[in-house]
C-alpha positions as CSV (number, residue, x, y, z in Angstrom):
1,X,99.0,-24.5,-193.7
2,X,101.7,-22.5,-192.2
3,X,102.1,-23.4,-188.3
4,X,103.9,-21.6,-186.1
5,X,104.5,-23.9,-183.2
6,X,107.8,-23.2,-181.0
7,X,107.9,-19.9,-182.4
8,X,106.0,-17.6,-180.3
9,X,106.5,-17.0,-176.9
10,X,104.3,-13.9,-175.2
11,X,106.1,-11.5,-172.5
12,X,103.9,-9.8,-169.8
13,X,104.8,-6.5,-167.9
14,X,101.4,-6.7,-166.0
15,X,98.4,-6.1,-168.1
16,X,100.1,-5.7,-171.8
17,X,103.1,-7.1,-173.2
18,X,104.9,-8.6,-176.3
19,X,103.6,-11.7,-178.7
20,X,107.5,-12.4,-180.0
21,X,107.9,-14.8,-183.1
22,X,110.9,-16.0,-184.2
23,X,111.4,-16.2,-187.8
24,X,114.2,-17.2,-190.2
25,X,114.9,-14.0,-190.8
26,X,114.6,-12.4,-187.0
27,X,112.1,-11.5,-184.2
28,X,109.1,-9.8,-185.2
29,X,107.0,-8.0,-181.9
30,X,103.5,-7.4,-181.3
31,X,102.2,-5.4,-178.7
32,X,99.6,-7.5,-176.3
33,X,96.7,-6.4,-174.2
34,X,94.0,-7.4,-171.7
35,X,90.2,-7.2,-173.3
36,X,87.5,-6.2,-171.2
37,X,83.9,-8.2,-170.7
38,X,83.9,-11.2,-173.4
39,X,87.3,-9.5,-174.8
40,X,90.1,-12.0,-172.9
41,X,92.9,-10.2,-174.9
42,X,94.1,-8.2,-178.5
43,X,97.3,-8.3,-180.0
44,X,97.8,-5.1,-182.2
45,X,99.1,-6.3,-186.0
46,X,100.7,-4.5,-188.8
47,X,98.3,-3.7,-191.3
48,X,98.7,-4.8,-195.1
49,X,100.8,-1.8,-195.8
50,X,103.1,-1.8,-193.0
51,X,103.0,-5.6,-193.0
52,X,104.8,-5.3,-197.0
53,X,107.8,-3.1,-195.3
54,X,108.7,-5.5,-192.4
55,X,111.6,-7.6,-193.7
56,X,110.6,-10.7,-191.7
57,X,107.0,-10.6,-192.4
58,X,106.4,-9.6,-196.3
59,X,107.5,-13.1,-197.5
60,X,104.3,-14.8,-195.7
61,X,100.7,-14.1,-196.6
62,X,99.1,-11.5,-194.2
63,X,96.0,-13.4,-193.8
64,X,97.7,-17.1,-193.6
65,X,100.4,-15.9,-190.9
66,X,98.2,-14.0,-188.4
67,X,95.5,-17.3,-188.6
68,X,98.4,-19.5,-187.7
69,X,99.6,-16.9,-184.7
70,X,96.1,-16.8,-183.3
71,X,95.5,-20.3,-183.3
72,X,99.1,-20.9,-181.5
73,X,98.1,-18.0,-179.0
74,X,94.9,-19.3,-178.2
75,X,96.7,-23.2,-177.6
76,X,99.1,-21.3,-175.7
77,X,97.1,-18.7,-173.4
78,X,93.7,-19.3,-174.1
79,X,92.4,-22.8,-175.0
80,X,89.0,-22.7,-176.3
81,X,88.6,-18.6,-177.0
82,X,87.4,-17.7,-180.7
83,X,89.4,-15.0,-181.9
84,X,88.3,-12.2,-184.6
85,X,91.2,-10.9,-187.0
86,X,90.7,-7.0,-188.3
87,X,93.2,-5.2,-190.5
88,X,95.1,-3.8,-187.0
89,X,94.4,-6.3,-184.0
90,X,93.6,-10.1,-183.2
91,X,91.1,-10.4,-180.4
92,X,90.3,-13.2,-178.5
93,X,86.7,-13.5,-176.9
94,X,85.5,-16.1,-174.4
């Protein structure tokens, strides 16, 4: 299981931010957002397509990668949240 611990830090410029992961081959960003009502947060991902072109991501499975960045995220910012993981965002829900 791939485990991203140490690796991510988030950055906040009031309501949004950047999710930044640090990676063998450099930093990848992902854009981070407030939810509304049960929605704590979602952190827009690359889609398959786009996720093949980025030079640091391509070499991990899509699926595999963004499970290990929402379980870090949730340890990190929101212990206890259940999180749902479409083909463009990671949301996190009380």
């Amino acid at each position: 299981m791939l485990r991203l611990s140490g690796r991510v830090r988030v950055t906040s410029q009031g309501r949004s931010g950047d999710v930044v992961i640090t990676l063998p081959d450099g930093d990848v960003r992902f854009w981070w957002e407030f939810g509304g009502g049960d929605c704590i947060a979602i952190v827009q991902v690359p889609d398959a397509q786009q996720w093949a072109k980025k030079a640091p991501l391509h070499p991990y499975p899509r699926h595999e990668f963004l499970e290990a960045l929402a379980a870090e995220l949730s340890a990190q910012q929101c212990p206890g949240a259940t999180h749902s993981i479409s083909e463009t965002f990671i949301a996190f829900y009380r």
